[in-house]
C-alpha positions as CSV (number, residue, x, y, z in Angstrom):
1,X,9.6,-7.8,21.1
2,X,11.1,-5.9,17.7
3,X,10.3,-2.0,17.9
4,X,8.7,-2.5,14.4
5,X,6.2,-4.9,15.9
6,X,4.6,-2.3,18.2
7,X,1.5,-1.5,17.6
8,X,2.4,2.5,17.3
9,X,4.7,1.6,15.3
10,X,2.5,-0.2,12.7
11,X,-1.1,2.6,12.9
12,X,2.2,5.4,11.7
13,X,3.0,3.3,9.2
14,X,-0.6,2.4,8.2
15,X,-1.6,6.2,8.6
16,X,1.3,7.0,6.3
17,X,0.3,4.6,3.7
18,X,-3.1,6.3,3.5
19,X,-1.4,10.2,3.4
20,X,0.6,9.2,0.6
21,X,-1.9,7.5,-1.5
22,X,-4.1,11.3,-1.1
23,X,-0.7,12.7,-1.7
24,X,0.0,11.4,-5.4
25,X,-3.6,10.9,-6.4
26,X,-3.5,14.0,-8.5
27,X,-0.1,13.2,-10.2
28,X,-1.9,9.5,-11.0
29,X,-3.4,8.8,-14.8
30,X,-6.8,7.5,-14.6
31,X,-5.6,3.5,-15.0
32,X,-2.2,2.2,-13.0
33,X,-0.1,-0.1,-14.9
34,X,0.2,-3.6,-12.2
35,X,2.3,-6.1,-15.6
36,X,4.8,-5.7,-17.5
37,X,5.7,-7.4,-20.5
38,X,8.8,-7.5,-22.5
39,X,8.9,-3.4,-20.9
40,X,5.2,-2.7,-22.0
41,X,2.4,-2.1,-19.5
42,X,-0.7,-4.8,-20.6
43,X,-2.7,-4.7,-17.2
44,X,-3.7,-1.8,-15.4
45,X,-6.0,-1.2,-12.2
46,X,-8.5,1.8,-11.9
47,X,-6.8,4.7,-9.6
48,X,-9.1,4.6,-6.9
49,X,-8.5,0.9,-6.3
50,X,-5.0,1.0,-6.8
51,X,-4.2,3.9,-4.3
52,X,-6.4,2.2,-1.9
53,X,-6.2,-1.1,-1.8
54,X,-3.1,-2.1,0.3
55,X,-3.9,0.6,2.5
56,X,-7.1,-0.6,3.4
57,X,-5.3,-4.0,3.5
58,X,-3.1,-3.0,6.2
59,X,-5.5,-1.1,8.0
60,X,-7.4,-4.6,8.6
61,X,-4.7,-6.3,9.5
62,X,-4.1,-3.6,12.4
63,X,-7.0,-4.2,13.6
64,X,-6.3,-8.0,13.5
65,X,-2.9,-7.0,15.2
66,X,-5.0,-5.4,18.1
67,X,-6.9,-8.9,18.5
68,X,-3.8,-10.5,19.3
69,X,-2.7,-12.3,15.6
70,X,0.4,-11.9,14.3
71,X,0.2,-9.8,11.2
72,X,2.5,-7.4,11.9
73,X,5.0,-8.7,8.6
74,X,1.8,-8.6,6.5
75,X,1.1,-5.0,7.3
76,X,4.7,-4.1,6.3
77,X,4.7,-6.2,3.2
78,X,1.6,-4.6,1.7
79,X,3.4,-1.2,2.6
80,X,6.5,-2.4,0.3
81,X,3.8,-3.3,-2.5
82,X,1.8,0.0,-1.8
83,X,5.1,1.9,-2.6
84,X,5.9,-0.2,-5.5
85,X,2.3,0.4,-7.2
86,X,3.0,4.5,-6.4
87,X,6.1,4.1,-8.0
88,X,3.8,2.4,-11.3
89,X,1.4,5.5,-10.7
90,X,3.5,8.7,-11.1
91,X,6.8,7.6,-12.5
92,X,5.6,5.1,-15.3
């Protein structure tokens, strides 16, 4: 078993998500830019939702983890998105 497939592994990384979404929310502008076109934001997400939502993603699929599924990729791919979308939040 891959030391990034334990479940301790995954709640720090899930617990981490969450601290750094309450970590930038203050830097954050009311709406997040999620597209780009030709290098101009034309869709953006309310705050709230758009600090929250992949954490909240990957906290359900811990708790899937604990039941035994194998979701242990998801929860680290909505992490890379999570950071991505943080990065759209304060630097952009």
């Amino acid at each position: 078993m891959s030391p990034f497939a334990e479940f301790k592994v995954t709640t720090v990384v899930v617990v981490l998500s969450f601290l750094l979404s309450i970590a930038v929310m203050g830097f954050c502008p009311l709406h997040i830019p999620i597209h780009f076109n030709g290098g101009h934001a034309d869709r953006f997400i309310n705050k709230y939702v758009g600090l929250y939502i992949f954490p909240v993603l990957m906290a359900i699929a811990l708790l899937l983890q604990k039941l035994e599924f194998k979701t242990v990729w998801g929860i680290y791919f909505c992490g890379l998105l999570h950071l991505y979308l943080l990065y759209n939040a304060v630097v952009i």
